[in-house]
ROFIKE-897326 format. One record per residue: residue in three letters; x negated, y, z of N, C-alpha, C in turn. Coordinates in pm, 1 decimal. Layout:
<nodes>
<node residuo="ala" n_x="X" n_y="Y" n_z="Z" ca_x="X" ca_y="Y" ca_z="Z" c_x="X" c_y="Y" c_z="Z"/>
...
</nodes>
This chain:
<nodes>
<node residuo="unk" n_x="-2060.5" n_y="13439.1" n_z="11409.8" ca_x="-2062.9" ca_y="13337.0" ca_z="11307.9" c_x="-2188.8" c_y="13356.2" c_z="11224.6"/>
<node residuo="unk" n_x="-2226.4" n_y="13242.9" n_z="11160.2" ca_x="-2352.5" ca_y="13254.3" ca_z="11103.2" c_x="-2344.0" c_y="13183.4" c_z="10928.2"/>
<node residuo="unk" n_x="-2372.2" n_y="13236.6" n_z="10891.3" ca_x="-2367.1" ca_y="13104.1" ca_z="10744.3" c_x="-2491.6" c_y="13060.0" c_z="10729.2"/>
<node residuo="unk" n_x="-2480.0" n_y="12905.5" n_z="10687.1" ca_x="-2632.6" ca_y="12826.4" ca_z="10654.5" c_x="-2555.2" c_y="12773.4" c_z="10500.7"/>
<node residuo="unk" n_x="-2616.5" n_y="12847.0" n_z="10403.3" ca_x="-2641.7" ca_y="12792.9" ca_z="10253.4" c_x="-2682.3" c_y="12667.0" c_z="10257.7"/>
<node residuo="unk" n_x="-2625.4" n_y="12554.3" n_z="10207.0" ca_x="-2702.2" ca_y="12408.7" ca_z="10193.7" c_x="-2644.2" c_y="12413.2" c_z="10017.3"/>
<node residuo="unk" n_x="-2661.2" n_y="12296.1" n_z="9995.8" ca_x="-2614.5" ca_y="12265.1" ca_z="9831.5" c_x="-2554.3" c_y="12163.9" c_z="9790.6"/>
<node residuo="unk" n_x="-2550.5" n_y="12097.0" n_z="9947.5" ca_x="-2436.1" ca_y="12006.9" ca_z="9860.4" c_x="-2392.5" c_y="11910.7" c_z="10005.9"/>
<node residuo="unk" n_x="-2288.3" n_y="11873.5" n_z="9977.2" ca_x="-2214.7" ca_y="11752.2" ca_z="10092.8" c_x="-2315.8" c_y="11681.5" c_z="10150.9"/>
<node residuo="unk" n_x="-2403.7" n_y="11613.7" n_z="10142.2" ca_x="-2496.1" ca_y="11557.4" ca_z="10185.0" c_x="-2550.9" c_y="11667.1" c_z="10343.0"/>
<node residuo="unk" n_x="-2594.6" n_y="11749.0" n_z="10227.1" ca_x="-2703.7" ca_y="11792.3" ca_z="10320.2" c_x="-2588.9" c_y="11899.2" c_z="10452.6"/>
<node residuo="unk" n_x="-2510.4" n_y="11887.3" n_z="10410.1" ca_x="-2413.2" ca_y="11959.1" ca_z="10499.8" c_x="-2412.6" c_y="11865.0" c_z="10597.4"/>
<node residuo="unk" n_x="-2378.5" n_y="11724.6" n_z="10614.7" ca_x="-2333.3" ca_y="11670.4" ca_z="10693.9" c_x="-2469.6" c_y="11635.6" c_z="10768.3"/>
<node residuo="unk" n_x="-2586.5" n_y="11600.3" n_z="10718.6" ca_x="-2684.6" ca_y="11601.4" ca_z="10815.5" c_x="-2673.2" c_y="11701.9" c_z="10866.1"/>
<node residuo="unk" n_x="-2694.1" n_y="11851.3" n_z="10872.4" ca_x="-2726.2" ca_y="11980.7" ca_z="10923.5" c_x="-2641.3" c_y="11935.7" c_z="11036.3"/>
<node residuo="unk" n_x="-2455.7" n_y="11889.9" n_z="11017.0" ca_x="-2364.2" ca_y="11896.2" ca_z="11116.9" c_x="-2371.9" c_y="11817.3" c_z="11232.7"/>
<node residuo="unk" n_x="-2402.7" n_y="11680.4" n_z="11158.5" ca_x="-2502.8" ca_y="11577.3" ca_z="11253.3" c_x="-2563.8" c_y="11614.8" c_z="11352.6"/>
<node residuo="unk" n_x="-2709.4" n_y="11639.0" n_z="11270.9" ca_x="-2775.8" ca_y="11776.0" ca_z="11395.3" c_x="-2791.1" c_y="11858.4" c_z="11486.0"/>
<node residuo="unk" n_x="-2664.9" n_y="11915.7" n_z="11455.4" ca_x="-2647.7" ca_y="12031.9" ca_z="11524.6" c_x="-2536.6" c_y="11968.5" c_z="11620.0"/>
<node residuo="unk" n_x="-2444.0" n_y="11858.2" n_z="11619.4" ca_x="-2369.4" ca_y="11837.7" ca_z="11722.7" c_x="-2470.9" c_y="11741.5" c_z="11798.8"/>
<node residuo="unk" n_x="-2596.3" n_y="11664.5" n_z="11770.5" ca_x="-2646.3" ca_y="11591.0" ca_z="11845.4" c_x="-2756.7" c_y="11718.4" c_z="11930.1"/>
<node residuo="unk" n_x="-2795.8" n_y="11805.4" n_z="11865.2" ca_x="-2856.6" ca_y="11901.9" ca_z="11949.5" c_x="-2786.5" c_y="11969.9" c_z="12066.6"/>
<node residuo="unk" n_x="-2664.0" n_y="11994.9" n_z="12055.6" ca_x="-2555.2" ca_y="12023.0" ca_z="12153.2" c_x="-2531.7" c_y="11935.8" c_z="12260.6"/>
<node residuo="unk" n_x="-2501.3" n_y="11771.9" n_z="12189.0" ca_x="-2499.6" ca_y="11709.1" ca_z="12324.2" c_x="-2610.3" c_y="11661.9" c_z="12377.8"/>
<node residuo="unk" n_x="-2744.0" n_y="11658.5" n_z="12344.4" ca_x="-2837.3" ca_y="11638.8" ca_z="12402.7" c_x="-2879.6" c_y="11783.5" c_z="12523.3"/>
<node residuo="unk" n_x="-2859.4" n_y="11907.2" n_z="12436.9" ca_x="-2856.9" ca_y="12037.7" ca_z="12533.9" c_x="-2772.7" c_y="12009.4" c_z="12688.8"/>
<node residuo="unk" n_x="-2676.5" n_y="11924.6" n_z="12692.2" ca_x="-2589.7" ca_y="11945.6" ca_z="12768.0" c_x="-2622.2" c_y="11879.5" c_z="12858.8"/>
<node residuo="unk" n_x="-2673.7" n_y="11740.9" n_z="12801.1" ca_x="-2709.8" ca_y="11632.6" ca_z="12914.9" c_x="-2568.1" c_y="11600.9" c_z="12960.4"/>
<node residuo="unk" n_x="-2455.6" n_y="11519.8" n_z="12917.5" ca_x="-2376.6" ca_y="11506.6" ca_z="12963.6" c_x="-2389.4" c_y="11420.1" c_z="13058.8"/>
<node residuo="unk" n_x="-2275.1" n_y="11426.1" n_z="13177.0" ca_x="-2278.0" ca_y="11274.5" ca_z="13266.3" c_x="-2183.4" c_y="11234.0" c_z="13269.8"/>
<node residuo="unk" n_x="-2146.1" n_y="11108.3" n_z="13381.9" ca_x="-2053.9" ca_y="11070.7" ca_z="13405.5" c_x="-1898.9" c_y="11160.2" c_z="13426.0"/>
<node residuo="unk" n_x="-1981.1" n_y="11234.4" n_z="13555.8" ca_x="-1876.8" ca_y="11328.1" ca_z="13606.6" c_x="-1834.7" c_y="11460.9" c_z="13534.0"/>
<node residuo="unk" n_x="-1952.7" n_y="11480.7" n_z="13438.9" ca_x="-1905.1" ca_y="11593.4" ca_z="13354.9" c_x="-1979.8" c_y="11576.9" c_z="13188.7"/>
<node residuo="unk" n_x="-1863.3" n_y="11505.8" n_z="13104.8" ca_x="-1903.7" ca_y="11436.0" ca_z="12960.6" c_x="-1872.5" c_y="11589.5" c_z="12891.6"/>
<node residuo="unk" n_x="-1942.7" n_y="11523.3" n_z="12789.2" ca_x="-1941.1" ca_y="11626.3" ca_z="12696.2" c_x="-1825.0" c_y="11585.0" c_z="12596.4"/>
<node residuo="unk" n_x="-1704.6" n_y="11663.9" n_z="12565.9" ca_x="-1602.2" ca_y="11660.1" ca_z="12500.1" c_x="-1617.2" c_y="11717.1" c_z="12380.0"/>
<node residuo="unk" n_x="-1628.3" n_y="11629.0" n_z="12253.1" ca_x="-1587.5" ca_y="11675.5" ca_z="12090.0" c_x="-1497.8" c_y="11620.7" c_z="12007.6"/>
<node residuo="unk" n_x="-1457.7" n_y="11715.8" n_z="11982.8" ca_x="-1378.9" ca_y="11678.8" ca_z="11877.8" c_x="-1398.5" c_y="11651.5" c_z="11723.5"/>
<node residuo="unk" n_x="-1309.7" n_y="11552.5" n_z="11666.5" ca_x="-1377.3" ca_y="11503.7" ca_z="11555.1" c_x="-1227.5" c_y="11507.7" c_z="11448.4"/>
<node residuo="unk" n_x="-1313.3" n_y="11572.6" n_z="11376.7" ca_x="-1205.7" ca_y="11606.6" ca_z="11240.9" c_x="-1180.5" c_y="11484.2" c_z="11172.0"/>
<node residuo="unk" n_x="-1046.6" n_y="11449.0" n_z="11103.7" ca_x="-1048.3" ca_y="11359.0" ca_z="11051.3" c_x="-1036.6" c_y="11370.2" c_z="10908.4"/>
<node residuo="unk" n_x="-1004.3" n_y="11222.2" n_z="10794.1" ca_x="-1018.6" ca_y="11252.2" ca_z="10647.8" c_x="-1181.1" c_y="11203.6" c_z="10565.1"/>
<node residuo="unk" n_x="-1177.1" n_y="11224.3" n_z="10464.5" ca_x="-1321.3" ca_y="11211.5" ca_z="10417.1" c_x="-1419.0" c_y="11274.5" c_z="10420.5"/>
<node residuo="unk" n_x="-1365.6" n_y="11490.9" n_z="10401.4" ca_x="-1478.6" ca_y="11553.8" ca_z="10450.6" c_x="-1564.3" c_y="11549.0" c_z="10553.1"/>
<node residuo="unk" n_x="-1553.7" n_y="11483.5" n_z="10632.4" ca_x="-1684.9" ca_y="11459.0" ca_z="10761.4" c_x="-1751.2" c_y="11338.9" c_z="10742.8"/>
<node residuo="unk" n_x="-1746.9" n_y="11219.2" n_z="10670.8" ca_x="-1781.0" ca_y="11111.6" ca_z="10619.6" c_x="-1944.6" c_y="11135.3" c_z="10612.0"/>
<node residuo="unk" n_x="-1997.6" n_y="11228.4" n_z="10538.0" ca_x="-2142.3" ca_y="11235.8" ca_z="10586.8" c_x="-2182.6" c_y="11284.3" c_z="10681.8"/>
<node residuo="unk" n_x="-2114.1" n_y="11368.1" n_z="10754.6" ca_x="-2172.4" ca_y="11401.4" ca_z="10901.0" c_x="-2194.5" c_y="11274.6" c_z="11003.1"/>
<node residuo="unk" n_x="-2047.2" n_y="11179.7" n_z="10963.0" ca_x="-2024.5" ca_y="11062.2" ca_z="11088.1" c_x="-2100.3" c_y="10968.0" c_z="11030.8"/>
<node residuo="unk" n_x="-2161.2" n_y="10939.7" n_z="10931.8" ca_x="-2247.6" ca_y="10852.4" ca_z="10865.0" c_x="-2364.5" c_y="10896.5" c_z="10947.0"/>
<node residuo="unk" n_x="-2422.7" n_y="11003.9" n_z="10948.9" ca_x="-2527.6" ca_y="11071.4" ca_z="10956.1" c_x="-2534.4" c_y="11060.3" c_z="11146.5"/>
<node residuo="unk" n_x="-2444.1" n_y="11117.9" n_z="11166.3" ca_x="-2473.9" ca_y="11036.7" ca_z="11386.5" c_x="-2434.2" c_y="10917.1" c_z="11409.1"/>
<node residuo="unk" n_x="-2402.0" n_y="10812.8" n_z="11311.3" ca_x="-2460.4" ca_y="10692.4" ca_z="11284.4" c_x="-2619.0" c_y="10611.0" c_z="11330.9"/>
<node residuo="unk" n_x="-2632.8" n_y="10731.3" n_z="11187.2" ca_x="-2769.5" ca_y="10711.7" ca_z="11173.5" c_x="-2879.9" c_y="10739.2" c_z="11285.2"/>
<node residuo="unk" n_x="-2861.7" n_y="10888.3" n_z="11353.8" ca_x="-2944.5" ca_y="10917.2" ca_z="11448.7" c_x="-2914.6" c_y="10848.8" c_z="11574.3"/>
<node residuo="unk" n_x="-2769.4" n_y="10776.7" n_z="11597.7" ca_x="-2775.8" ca_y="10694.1" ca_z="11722.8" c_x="-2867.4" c_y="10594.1" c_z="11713.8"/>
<node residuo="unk" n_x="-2837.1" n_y="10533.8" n_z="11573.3" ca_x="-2957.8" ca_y="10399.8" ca_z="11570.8" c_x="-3049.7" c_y="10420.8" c_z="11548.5"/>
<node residuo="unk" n_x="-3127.0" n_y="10553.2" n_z="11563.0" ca_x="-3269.1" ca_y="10539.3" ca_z="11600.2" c_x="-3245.5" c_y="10605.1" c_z="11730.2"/>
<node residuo="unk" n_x="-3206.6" n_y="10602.3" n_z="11817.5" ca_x="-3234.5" ca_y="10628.3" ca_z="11958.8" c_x="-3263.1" c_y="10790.4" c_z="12015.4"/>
<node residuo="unk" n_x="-3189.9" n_y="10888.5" n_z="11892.0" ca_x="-3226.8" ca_y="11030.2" ca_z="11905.0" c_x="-3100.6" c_y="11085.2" c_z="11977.8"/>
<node residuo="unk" n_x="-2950.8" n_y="10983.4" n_z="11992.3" ca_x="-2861.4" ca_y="11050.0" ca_z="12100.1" c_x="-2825.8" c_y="10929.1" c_z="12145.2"/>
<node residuo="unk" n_x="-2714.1" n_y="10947.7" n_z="12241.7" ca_x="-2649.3" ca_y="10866.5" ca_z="12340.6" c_x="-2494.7" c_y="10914.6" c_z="12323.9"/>
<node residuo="unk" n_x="-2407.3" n_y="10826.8" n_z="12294.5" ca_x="-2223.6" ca_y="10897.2" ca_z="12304.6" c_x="-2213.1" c_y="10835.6" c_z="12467.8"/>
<node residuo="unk" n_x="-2288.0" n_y="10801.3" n_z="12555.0" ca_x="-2227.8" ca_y="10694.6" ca_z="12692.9" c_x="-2154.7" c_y="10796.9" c_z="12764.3"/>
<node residuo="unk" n_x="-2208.7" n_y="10918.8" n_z="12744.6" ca_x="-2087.9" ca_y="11045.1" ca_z="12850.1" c_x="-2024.8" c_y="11117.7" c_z="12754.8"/>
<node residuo="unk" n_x="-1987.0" n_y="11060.6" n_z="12600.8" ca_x="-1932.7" ca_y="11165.9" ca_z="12532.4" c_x="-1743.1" c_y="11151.4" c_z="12497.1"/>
<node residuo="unk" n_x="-1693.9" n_y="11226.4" n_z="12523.3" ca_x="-1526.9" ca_y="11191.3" ca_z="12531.9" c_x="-1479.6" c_y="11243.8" c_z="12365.6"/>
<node residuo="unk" n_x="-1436.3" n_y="11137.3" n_z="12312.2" ca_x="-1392.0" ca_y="11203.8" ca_z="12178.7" c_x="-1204.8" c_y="11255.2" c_z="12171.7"/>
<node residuo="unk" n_x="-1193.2" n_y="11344.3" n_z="12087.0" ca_x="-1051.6" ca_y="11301.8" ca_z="12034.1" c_x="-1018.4" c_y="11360.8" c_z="11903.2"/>
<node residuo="unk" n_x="-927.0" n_y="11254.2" n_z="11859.6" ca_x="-941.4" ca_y="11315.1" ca_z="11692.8" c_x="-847.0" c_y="11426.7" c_z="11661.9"/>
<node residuo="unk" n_x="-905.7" n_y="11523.8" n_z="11565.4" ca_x="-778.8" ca_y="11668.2" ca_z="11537.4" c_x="-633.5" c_y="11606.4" c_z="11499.0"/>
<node residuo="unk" n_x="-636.1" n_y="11483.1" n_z="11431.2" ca_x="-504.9" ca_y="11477.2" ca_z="11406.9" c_x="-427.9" c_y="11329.7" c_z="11440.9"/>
<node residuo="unk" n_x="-481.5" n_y="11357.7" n_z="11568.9" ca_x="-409.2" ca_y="11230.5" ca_z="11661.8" c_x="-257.9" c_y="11264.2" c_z="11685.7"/>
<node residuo="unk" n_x="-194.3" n_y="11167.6" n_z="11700.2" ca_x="-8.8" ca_y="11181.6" ca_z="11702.8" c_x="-33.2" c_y="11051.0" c_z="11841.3"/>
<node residuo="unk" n_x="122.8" n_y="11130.0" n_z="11925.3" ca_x="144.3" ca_y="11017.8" ca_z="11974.1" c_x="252.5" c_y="10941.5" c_z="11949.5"/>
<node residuo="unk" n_x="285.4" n_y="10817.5" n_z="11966.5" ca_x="394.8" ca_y="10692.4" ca_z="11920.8" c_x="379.8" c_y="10711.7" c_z="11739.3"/>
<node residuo="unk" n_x="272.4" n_y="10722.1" n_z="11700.1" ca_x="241.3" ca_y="10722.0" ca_z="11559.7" c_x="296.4" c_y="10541.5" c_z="11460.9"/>
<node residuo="unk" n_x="399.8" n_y="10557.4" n_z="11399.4" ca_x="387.4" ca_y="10435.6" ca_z="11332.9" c_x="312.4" c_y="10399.6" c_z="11271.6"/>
<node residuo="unk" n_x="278.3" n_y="10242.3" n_z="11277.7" ca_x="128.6" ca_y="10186.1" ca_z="11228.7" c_x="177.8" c_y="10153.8" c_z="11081.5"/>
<node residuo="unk" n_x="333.0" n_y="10138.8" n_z="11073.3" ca_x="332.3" ca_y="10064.8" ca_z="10946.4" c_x="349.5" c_y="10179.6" c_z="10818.5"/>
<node residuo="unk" n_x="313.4" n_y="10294.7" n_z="10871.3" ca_x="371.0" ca_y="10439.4" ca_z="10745.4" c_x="202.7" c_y="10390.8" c_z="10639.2"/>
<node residuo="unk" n_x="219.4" n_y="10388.0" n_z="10500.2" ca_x="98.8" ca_y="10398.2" ca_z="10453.7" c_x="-9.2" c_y="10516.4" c_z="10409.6"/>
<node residuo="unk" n_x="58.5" n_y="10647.2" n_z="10497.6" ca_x="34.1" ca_y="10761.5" ca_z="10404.0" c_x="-126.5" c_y="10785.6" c_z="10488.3"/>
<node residuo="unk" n_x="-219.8" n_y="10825.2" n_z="10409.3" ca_x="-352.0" ca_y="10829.2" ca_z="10458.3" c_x="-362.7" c_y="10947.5" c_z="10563.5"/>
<node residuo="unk" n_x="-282.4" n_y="11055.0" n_z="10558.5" ca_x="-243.5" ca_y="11123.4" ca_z="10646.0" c_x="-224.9" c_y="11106.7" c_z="10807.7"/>
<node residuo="unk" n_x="-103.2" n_y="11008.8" n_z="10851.4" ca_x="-77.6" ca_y="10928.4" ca_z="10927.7" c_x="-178.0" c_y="10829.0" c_z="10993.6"/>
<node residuo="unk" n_x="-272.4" n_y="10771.7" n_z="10908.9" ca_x="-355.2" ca_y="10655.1" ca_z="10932.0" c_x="-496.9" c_y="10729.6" c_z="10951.0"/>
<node residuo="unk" n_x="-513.7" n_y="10837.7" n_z="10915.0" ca_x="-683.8" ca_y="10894.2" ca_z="10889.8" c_x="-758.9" c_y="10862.8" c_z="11028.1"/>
<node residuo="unk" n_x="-683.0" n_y="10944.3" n_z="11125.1" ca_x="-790.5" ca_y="10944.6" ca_z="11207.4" c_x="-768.5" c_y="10810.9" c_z="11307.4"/>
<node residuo="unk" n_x="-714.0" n_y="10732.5" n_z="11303.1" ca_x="-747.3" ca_y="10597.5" ca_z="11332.8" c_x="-827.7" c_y="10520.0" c_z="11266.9"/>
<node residuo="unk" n_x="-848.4" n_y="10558.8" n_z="11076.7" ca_x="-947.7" ca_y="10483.7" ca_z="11028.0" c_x="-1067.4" c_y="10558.4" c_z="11019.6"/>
<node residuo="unk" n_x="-1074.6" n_y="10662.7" n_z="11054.3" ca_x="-1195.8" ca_y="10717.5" ca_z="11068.4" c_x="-1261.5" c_y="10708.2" c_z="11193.0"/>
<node residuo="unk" n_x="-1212.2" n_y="10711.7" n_z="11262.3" ca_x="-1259.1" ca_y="10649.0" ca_z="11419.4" c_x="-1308.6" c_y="10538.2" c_z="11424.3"/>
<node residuo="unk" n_x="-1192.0" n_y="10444.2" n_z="11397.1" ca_x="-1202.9" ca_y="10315.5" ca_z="11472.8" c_x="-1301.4" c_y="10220.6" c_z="11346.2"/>
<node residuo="unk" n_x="-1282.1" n_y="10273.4" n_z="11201.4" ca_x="-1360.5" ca_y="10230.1" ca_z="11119.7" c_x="-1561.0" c_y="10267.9" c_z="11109.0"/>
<node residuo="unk" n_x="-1501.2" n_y="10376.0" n_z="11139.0" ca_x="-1646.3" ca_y="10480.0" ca_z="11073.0" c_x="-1726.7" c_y="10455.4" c_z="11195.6"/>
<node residuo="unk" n_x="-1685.4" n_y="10502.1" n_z="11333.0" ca_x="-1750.6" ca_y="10484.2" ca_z="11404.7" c_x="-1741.6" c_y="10400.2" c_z="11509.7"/>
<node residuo="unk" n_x="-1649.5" n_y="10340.9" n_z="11527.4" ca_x="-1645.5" ca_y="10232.1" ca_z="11680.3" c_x="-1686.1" c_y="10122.7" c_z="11568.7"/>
<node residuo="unk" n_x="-1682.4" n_y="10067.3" n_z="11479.7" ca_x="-1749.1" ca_y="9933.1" ca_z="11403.3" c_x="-1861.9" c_y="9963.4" c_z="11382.2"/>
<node residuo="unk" n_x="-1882.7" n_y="10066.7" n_z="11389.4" ca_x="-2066.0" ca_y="10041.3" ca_z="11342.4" c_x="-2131.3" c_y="10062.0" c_z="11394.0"/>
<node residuo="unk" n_x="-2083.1" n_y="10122.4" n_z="11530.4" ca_x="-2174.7" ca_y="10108.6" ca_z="11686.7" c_x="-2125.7" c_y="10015.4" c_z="11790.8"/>
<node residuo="unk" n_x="-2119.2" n_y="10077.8" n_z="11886.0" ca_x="-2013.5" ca_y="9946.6" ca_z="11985.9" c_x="-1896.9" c_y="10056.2" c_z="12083.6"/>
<node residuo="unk" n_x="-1839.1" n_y="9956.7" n_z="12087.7" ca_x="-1683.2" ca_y="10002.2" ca_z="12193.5" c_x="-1789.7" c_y="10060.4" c_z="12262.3"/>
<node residuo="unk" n_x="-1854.9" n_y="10037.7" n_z="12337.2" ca_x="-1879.8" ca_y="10160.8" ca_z="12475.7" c_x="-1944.7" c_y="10297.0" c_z="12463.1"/>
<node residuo="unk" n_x="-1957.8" n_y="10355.0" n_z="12349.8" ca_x="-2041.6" ca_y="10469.1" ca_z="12254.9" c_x="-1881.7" c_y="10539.0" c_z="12281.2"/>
<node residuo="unk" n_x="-1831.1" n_y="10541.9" n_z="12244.3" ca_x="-1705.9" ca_y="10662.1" ca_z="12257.9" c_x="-1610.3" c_y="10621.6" c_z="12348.7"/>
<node residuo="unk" n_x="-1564.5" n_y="10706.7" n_z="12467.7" ca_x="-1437.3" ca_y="10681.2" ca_z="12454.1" c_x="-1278.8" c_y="10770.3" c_z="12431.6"/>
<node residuo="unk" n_x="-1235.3" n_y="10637.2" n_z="12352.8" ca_x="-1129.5" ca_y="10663.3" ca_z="12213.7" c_x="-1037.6" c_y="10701.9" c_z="12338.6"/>
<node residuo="unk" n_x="-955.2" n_y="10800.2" n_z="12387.3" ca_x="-824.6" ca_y="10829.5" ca_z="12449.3" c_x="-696.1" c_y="10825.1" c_z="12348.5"/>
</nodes>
């Protein structure tokens, strides 16, 4: 383990950005063998997923071989519970990042 001192949320989530787009670019994922991450859900990652946003739309990664799934996916989850708990990582997914890129950038299992 390593610690990197930053100073504040911001700059954390670029660093995290970074460092997961340096990973999947290392990997070269493909078809037959994607690169699988997992993605925390909630607000704390909000600048990281802002931030590989950002570097997709300038053309510094690719999600086309990347398989996501969220830490706190449920299955037969009711849609109608309002607790942000329940709902996070569907709105962090399907909000944060499948709307502001396109359906074929992840795929959501």
């Amino acid at each position: 383990m390593r610690l990197i001192p930053l100073t504040n949320a911001e700059k954390v989530g670029k660093w995290a950005a970074r460092h997961i787009v340096e990973k999947i670019n290392a990997f070269q994922p493909t078809a037959e063998r994607p690169f699988v991450l997992g993605l925390p859900t909630g607000g704390t990652p909000m600048t990281t997923y802002k931030e590989l946003i950002n570097l997709y739309q300038q053309g510094e990664v690719s999600f086309k071989h990347v398989v996501t799934f969220n830490m706190d996916e449920y299955v037969g989850i009711d849609l109608s519970i309002q607790s942000l708990t329940a709902l996070s990582c569907i709105t962090t997914s399907s909000t944060m990042l499948i709307s502001k890129m396109t359906t074929s950038i992840f795929l959501m299992v």
